[in-house]
C-alpha positions as CSV (number, residue, x, y, z in Angstrom):
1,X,0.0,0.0,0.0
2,X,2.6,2.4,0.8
3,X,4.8,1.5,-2.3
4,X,1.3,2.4,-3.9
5,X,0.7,5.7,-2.7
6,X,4.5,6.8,-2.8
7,X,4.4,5.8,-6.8
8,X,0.9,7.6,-7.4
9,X,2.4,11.0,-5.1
10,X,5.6,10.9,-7.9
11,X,2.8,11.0,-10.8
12,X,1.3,13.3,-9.4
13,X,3.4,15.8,-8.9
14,X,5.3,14.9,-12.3
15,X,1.8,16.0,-13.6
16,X,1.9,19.2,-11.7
17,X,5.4,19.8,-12.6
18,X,4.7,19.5,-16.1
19,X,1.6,22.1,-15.6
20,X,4.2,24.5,-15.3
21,X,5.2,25.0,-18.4
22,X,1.8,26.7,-19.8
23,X,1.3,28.7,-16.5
24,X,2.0,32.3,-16.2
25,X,4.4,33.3,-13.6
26,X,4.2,36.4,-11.2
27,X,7.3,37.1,-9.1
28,X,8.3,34.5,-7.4
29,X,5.1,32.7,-7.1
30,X,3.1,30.4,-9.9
31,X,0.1,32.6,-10.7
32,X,-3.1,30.3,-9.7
33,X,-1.5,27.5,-8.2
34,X,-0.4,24.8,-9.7
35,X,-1.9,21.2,-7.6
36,X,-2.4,17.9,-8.7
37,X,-4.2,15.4,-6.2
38,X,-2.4,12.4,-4.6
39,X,-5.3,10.4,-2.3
40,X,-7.1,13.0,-0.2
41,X,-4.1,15.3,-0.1
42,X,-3.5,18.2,-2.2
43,X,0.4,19.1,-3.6
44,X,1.2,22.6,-5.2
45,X,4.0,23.6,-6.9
46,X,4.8,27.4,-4.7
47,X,8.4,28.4,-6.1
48,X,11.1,26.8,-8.7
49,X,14.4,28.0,-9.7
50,X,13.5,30.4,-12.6
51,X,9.9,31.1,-11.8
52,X,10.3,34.5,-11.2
53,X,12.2,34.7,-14.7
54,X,9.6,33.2,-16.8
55,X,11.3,29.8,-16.8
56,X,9.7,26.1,-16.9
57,X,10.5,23.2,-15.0
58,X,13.2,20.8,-16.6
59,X,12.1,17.7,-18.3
60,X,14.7,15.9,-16.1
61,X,13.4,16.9,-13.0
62,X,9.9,15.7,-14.2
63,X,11.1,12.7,-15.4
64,X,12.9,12.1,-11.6
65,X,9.4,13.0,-9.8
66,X,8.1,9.9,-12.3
67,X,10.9,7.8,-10.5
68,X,12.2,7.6,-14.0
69,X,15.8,6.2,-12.6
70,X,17.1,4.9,-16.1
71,X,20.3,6.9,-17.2
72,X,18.7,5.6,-20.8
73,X,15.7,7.4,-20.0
74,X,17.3,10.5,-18.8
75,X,19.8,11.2,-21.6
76,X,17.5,11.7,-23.9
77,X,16.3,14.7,-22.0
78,X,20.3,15.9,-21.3
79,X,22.7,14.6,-24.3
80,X,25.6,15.0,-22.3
81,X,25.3,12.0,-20.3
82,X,26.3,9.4,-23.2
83,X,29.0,7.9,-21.9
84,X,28.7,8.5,-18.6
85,X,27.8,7.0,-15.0
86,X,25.1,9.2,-13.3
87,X,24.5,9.2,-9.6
88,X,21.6,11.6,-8.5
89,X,21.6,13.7,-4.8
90,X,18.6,14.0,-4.1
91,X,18.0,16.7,-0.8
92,X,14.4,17.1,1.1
93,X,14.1,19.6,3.8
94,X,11.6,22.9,5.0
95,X,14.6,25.2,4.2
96,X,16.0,26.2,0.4
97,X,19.2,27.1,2.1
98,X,19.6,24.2,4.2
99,X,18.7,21.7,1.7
100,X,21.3,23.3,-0.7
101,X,24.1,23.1,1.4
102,X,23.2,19.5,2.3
103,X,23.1,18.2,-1.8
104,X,26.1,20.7,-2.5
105,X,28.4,19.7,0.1
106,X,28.0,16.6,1.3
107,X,30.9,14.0,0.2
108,X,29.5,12.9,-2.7
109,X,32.1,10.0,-2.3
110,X,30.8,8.9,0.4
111,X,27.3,9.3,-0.7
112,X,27.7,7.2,-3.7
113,X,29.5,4.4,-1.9
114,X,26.9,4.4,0.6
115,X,24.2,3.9,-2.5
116,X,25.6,1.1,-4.4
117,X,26.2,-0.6,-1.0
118,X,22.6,-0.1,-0.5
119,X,21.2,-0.8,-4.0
120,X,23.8,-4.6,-3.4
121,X,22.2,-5.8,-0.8
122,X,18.6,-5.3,-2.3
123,X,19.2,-6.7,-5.6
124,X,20.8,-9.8,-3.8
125,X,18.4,-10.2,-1.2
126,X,15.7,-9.9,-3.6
127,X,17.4,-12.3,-6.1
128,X,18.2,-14.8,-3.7
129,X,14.3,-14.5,-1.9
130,X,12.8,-14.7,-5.6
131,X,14.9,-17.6,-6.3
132,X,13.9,-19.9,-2.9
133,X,10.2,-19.1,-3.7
134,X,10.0,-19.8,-7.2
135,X,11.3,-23.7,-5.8
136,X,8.6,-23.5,-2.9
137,X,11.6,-22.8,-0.3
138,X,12.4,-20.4,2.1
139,X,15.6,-18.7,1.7
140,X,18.4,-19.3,4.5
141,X,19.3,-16.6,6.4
142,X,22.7,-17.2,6.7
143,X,23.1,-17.5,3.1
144,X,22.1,-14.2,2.4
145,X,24.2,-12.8,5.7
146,X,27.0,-14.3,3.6
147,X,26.2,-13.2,-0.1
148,X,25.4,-10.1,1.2
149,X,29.1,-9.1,3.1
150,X,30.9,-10.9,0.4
151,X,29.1,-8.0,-2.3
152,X,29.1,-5.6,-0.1
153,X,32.4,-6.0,0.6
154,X,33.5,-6.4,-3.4
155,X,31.6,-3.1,-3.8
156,X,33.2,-1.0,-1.1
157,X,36.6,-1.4,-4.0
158,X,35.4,0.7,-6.1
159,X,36.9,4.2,-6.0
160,X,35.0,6.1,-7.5
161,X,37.5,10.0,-8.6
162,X,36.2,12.4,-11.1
163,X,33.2,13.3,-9.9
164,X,31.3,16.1,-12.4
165,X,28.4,18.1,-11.7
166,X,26.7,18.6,-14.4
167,X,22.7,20.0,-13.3
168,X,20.9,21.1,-10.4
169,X,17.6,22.4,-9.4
170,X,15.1,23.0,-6.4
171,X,11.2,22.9,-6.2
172,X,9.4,23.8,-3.5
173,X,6.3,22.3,-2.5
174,X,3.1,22.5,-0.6
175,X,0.7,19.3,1.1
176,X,-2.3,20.7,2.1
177,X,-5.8,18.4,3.0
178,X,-9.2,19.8,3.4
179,X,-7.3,23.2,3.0
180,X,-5.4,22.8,5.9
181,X,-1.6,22.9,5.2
182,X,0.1,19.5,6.3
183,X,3.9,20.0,5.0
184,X,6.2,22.7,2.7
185,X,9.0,21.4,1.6
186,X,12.0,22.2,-1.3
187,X,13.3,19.3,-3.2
188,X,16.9,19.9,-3.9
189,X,18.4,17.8,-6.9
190,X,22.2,17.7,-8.1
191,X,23.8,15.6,-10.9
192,X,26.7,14.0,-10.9
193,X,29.0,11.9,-13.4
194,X,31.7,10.3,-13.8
195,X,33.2,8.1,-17.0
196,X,31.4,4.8,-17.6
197,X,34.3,3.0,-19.4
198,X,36.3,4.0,-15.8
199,X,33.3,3.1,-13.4
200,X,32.6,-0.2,-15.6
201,X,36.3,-0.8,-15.2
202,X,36.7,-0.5,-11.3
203,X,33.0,-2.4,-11.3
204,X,34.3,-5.5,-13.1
205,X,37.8,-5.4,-11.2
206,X,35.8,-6.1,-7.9
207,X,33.6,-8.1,-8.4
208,X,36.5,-10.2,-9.7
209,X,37.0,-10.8,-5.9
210,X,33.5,-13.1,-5.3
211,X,34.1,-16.7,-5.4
212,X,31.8,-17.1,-8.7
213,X,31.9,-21.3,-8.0
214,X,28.6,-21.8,-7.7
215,X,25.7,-20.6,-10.6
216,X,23.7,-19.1,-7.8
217,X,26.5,-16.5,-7.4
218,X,27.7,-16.1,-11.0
219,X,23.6,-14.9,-11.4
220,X,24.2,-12.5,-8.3
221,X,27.5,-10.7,-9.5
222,X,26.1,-10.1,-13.3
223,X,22.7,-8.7,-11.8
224,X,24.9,-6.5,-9.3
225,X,27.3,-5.6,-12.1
226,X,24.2,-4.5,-14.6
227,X,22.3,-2.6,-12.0
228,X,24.9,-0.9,-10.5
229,X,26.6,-0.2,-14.1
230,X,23.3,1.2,-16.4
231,X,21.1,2.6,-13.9
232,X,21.3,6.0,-12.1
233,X,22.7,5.5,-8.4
234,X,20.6,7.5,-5.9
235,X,21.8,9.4,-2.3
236,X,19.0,11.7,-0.5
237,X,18.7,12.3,3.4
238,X,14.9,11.1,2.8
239,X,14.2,7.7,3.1
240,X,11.1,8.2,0.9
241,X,12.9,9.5,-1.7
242,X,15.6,6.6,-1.1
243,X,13.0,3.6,-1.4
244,X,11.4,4.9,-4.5
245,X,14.8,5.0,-6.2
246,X,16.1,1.5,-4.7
247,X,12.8,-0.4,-6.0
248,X,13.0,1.2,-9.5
249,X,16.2,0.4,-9.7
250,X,15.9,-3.2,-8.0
251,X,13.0,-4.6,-10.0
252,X,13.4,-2.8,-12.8
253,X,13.4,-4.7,-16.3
């Protein structure tokens, strides 16, 4: 239920996002108030970056509200990430300044370890669940304690240096219900790249460390290697915002 109303609160406010770009603008403020409906709750768009200029909402910032986390997807919308890995920082907070400093300088190093750590032990506690049910079994715990801090491990190898930032952008937003105002918050979004043939490189290298004896785990490191390799690597200090990405990126196709 929750994975539910998380995906139908991204549609919606992809849908009021892209409202934007036919709306008038009056100082800072979107003239009439942009909202799209998510359940009983209400979202309005209140301030971007640009509005007061005239401007509209990036298509790449709609497409991330859609929980579009496909680098394939989101290159066609900014050319300049063929050829390259993208990670996404992705801040939440009640204050534009705090919220700014938070996606701007944080160590995105460390942020982008800490998501392909993350994203690891999903995919191969998912794979290895998925696996034990499709046979009618129950998976062993200790055999997923042990895939788990062998990829984890294998992962934490890759360095990744060369970090670019190549777009950012901040919305803020309103959740009202019955009129009455429930949350305001900005959305902060940086992003970063760095050289696929390097990161694929470094990805391969470690993963070079797993035992690979068995077929189980031969399956395990090529689904790691292809989910951490073409999909968009996601850091944000809300866990919302964190489980929306991981489950694209998990069970996507």
């Amino acid at each position: 239920m929750k994975k539910t109303l998380s995906a139908l609160i991204a549609l919606s406010l992809a849908l009021l996002l892209t409202s934007c770009k036919t709306t008038s603008v009056s100082s800072s403020k979107i003239k009439g108030g942009n909202k799209a409906k998510a359940g009983s709750r209400t979202y309005t768009v209140v301030d971007y970056q640009g509005a007061s200029l005239g401007k509209t909402v990036p298509r790449w910032v709609e497409l991330i509200y859609e929980g579009q986390y496909s680098r394939a997807i989101l290159q066609k919308e900014m050319p300049g990430l063929e050829g390259q890995k993208v990670f996404v920082v992705q801040g939440r907070g009640d204050n534009l300044d705090f919220v700014k400093s938070w996606v701007t300088l944080v160590d995105v190093e460390t942020e982008v370890s800490g998501a392909m750590e993350r994203v690891t032990g999903k995919v191969v506690t998912s794979k290895m669940e998925a696996s034990a049910s499709s046979e009618g079994k129950v998976v062993n715990p200790s055999e997923v304690s042990k895939q788990l801090e062998d990829f984890r491990m294998a992962v934490q190898d890759v360095r990744i240096s060369g970090l670019e930032r190549v777009a950012e952008y901040w919305v803020e937003i309103q959740v009202s219900e019955k009129k009455k105002v429930l949350d305001d918050y900005y959305e902060y979004f940086s992003v970063w790249v760095v050289d696929q043939k390097s990161f694929n490189k470094q990805l391969e290298t470690s993963l070079k460390n797993i035992d690979k004896t068995t077929p189980q785990t031969q399956e395990l490191a090529e689904l790691v290697r292809a989910k951490l390799a073409d999909e968009i690597s996601v850091s944000s200090n809300d866990e919302e915002v964190l489980e929306n990405a991981d489950d694209y990126i998990v069970y996507a196709e």
